[in-house]
C-alpha positions in Angstrom: 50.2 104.3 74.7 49.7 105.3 71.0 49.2 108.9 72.2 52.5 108.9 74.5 54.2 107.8 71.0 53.2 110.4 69.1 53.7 112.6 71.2 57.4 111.9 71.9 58.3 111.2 67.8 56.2 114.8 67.1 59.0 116.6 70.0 61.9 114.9 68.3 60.9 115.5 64.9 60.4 119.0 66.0 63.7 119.1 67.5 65.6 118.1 64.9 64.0 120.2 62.2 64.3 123.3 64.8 68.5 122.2 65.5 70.8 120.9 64.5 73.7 118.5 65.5 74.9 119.0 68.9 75.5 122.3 71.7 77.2 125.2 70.7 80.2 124.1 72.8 82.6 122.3 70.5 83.1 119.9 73.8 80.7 117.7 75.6 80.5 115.6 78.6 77.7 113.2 79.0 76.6 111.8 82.2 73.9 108.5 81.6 72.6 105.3 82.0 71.9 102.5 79.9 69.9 99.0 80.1 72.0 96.6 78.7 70.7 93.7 77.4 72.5 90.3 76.7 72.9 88.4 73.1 73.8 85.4 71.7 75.4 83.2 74.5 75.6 85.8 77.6 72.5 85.7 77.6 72.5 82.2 79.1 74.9 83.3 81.7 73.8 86.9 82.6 70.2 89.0 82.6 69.0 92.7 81.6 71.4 95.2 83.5 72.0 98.3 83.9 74.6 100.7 83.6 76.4 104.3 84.6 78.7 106.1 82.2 80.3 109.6 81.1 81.2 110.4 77.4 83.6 113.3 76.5 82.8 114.5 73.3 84.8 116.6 70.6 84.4 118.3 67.7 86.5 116.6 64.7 85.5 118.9 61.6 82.2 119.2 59.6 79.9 116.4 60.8 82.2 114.2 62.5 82.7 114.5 66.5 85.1 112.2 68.6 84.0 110.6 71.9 85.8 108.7 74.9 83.5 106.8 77.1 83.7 104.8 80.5 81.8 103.8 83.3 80.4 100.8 84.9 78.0 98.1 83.8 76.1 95.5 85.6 74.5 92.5 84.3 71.7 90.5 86.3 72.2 87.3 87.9 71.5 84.1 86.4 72.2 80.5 87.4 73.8 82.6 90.7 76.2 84.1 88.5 76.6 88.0 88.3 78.5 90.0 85.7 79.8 93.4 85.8 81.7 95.3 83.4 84.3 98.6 83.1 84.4 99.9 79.5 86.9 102.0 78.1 86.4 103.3 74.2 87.0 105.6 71.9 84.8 106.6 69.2 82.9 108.7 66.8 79.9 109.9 65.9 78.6 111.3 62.3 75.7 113.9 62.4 74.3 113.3 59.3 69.9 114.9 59.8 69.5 117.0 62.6 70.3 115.6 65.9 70.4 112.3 64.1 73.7 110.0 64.3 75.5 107.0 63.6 78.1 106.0 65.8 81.3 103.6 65.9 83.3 102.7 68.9 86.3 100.3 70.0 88.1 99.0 72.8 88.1 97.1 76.0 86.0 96.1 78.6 87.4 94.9 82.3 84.9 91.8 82.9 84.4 90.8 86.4 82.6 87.3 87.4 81.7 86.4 90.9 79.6 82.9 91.1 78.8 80.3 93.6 81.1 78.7 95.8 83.5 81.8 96.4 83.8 81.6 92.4 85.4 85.1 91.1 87.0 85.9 88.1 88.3 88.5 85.8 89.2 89.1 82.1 89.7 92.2 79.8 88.0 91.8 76.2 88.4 93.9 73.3 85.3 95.1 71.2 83.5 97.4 68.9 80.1 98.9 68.5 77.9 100.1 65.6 74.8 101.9 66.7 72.6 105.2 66.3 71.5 107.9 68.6 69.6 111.5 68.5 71.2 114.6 70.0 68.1 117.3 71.3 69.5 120.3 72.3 67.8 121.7 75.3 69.4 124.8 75.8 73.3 126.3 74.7 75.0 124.0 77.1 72.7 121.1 78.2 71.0 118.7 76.0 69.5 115.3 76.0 71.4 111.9 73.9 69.4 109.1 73.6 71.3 106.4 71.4 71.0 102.5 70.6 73.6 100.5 70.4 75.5 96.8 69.5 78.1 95.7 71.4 80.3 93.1 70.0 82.7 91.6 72.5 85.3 88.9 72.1 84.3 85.8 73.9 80.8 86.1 73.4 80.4 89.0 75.8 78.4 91.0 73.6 75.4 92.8 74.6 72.9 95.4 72.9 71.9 98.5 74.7 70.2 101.6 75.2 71.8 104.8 76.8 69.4 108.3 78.0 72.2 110.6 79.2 72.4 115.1 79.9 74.9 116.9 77.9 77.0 119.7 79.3 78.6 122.1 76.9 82.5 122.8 78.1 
């Protein structure tokens, strides 16, 4: 396992000294998925899930890039509960070493409940995110995102996650 480690941190710290920020297209879509991982009290109401989502990225000026994400998330059951969600933010990432970022985003999620007993129900909560990702250019118009992420949702819906996704230069 030690071995597998180093090997992946020696690619990406090749990668990023080899190029920097993003593609050489000035916009990006991003097609991924994420494990997303319950905090605080969703956690006692939903388990590890997984998700599907697309990012459109775009150049701002200097280091700074813009991005609009959306997609679907599910949640694992728990107590016969099941949570799904629809986000829908806006955002923007900082290149600040290489393919290294920081990242903000805001806006809503469509949360959807189904429970026992016929029990569904729906609500739309608005949230933010702080979180950090690597960009590793594979070629001029593909690459590779891997980020990390908090996500603070109103109603104690928030949930921390991690996202792999393939970047196409437009």
């Amino acid at each position: 396992m030690k071995k597998l480690l180093s090997i992946v941190f020696g690619v990406l710290f090749i990668a990023g000294i080899s190029n920097a920020q993003s593609l050489q297209s000035s916009n990006i879509l991003s097609i991924g998925t994420q494990l997303n991982f319950p905090m605080s009290d969703f956690s006692n109401v939903a388990t590890t899930g997984w998700g599907v989502t697309g990012q459109y990225e775009f150049h701002l000026g200097g280091p700074w890039d813009g991005t609009v994400t959306s997609g679907y998330l599910g949640f694992g059951e728990s107590n016969g509960y099941t949570y799904s969600a629809v986000p829908l933010v806006v955002g923007t990432k900082l290149y600040f070493l290489g393919g290294w970022y920081g990242m903000v985003e805001t806006g809503v999620h469509f949360f959807n409940l189904t429970g026992p007993n016929s029990l569904s129900d729906s609500k739309t909560e608005w949230g933010f995110s702080v979180g950090t990702g690597y960009a590793i250019p594979l070629s001029e118009n593909t690459g590779l995102d891997l980020s990390t992420k908090y996500q603070y949702n109103n109603d104690n819906l928030s949930y921390w996650n991690t996202y792999a996704s393939i970047m196409f230069g437009l």
